[in-house]
N, C-alpha and C positions, 0 to 999 in steps of 0.2 A: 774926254773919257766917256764910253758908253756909261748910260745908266744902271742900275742895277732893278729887276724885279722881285717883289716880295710877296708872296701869295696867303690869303688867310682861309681858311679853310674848318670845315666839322660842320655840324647839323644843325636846321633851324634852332636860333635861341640858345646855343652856345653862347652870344657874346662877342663874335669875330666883328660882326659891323659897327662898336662902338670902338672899338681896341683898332680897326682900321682904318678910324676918322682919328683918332689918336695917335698913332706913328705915322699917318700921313703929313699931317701939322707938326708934328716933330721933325721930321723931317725934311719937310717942304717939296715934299712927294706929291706926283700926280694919283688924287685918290678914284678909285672906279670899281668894277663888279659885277659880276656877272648873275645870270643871263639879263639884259636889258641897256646896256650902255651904251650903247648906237643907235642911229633911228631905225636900219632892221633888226637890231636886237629887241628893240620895245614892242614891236608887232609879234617877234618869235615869243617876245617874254608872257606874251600875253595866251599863244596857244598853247606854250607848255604848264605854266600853272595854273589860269584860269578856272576853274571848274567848269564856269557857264560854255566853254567854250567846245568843240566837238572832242572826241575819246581822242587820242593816240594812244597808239601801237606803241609798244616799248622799246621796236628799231628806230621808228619815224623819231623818236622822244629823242634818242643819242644824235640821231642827224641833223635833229634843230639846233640841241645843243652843240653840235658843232659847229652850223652853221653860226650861231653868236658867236661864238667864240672863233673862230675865224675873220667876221668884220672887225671884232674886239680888235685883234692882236693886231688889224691892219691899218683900223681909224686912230684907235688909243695906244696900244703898247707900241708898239715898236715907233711910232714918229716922236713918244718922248724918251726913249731909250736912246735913239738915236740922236736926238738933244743934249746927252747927260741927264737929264730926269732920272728921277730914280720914280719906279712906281708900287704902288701898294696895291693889290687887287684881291676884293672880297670875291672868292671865289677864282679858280681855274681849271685847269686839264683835270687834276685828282676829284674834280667833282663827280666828273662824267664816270670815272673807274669806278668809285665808291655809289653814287645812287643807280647808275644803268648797269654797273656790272656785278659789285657784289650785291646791290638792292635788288636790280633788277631781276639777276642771271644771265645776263647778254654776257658770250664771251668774251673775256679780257683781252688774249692778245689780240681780236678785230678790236676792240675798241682802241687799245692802247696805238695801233697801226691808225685809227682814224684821228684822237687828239691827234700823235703827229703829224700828221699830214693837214688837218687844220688849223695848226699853230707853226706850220715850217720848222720844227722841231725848237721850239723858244720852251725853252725850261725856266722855271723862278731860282733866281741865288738861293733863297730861301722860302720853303714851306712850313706855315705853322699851323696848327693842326689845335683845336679847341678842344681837350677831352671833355666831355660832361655827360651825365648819367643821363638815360632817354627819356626819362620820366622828369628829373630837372629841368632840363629842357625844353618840356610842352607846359613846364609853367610857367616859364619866361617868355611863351610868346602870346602876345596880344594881335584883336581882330579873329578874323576867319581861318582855319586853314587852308593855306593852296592847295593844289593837288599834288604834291608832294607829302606836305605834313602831313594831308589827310591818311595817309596809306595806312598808317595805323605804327603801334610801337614795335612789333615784330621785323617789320620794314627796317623802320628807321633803328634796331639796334642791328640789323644786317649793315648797314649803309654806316654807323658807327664801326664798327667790328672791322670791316673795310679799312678804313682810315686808319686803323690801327696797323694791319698789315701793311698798308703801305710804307706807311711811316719805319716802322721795323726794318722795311726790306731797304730803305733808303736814308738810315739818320742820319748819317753824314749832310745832308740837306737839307733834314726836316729838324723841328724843335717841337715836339710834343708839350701844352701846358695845361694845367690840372686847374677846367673854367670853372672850376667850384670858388676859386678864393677872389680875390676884391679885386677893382677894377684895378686901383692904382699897383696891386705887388704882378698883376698878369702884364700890366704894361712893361714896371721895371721889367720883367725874364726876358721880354720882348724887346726890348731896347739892350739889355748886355748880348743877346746873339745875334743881333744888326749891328752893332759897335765889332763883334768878332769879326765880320765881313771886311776884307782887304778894303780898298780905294774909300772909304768913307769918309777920310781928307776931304776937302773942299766941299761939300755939299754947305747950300745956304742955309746956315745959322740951326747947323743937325740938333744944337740941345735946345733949341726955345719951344715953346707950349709945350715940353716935356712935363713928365710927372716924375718929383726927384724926392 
């Protein structure tokens, strides 16, 4: 049986990277994430956030990003989908809509034509979507900002705002959760709308490092 993908997703310091080492382990999912998770993902990773690193352009910006995600889906997704794996991945396609299209302004349907075409139209079983307020969330992050965060909160309530739409237009697929509350009650919401997902039978030992 193919695997299933699971995508996590919202703005720096929502909380998606811990809550994705968490149903990865419950699951016994391959865990991963974008942009950097290939060896030329860590070179793109480095000229998209970087600061020190030269300006880009806000098309060049989508193109890298698609570039990673493209090796992504071709080194990591799909040869453990194709295994039965099941995978969890911090970050996906909604990224790209939400920072380079609502954040950015770059038009939606070219982009939304570019994710598919560098993903081969691979969509996640399920997207889950971190709500949290943009000002929460620049308190929860430590170090520097990338050149992401740096944009300022205007930006990134655009790029929040985004995610919300999305998710509207598509909840049959998404699970929207409110990253204000504790780690352990966001996991449980997170583990009963993986359990709703058909074929979850057989996966190795789905409830152990759970939070119950």
């Amino acid at each position: 049986m193919r695997g299933r993908l699971i995508a996590l997703e919202g703005i720096d310091g929502c909380g998606k990277s811990t809550q994705a080492r968490i149903l990865a382990e419950r699951l016994g999912a391959v865990s991963t994430f974008e942009p950097g998770a290939t060896a030329l993902g860590k070179s793109l990773r480095a000229l998209l956030l970087d600061r020190q690193e030269a300006p880009v352009s806000t098309r060049a910006e989508a193109l890298l990003m698609a570039a990673d995600r493209a090796q992504h889906v071709t080194d990591v997704i799909v040869p453990a989908l194709e295994s039965g794996r099941w995978v969890v991945t911090d970050r996906y396609s909604p990224s790209t809509l939400a920072y380079q299209g609502f954040g950015r302004g770059l038009d939606r349907e070219a982009l939304e034509a570019l994710v598919g075409w560098a993903t081969a139209g691979l969509r996640p079983d399920l997207t889950v979507l971190f709500d949290v307020p943009v000002l929460v969330a620049a308190t929860r992050r430590s170090g520097e900002d990338d050149r992401m965060e740096a944009e300022g909160e205007a930006f990134l309530q655009r790029v929040a705002d985004g995610y919300l739409t999305l998710a509207a237009e598509s909840a049959e697929r998404w699970l929207v959760v409110d990253a204000t509350g504790t780690v352990e009650a966001i996991a449980e919401t997170i583990w009963e709308a993986v359990e709703a997902l058909d074929g979850l039978d057989g996966l190795p030992n789905p409830g152990s490092g759970g939070i119950r």
